[in-house]
C-alpha positions, 0 to 999 in steps of 0.5 A: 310753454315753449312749444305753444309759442313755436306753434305760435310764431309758424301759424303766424309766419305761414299767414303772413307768407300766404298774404305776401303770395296772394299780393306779388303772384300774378294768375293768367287766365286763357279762354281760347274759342275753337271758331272765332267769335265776332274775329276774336280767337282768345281772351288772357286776364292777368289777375292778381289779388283777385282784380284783373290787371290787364286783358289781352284780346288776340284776333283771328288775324294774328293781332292782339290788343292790350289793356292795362289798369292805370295805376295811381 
């Protein structure tokens, strides 16, 4: 009786973990061109919970560009 309960209480634990994970990490996505592309070198997304939070466009010279999502 005990043990379906421990088993339980980890299956649940490791839901809750993984839900809690997937809201605070935040992913960064590179996607770097060998030539520039219309002066574009690179692109970075900052994902997190499976929505882009900000792009980061770096120009061929040296500039980089933020944009952020608002938040309410």
């Amino acid at each position: 009786m005990i043990m379906p309960a421990i088993v339980s209480v980890v299956i649940l634990m490791a839901a809750v973990g993984y839900v809690a994970f997937r809201k605070f990490s935040v992913t960064r996505q590179e996607i770097e061109f060998g030539a520039p592309q219309d002066g574009v070198r690179a692109i970075y997304l900052d994902i997190r919970e499976d929505t882009v939070r900000g792009l980061h466009i770096l120009y061929s010279d040296g500039t980089m560009s933020e944009v952020r999502t608002p938040r309410a």
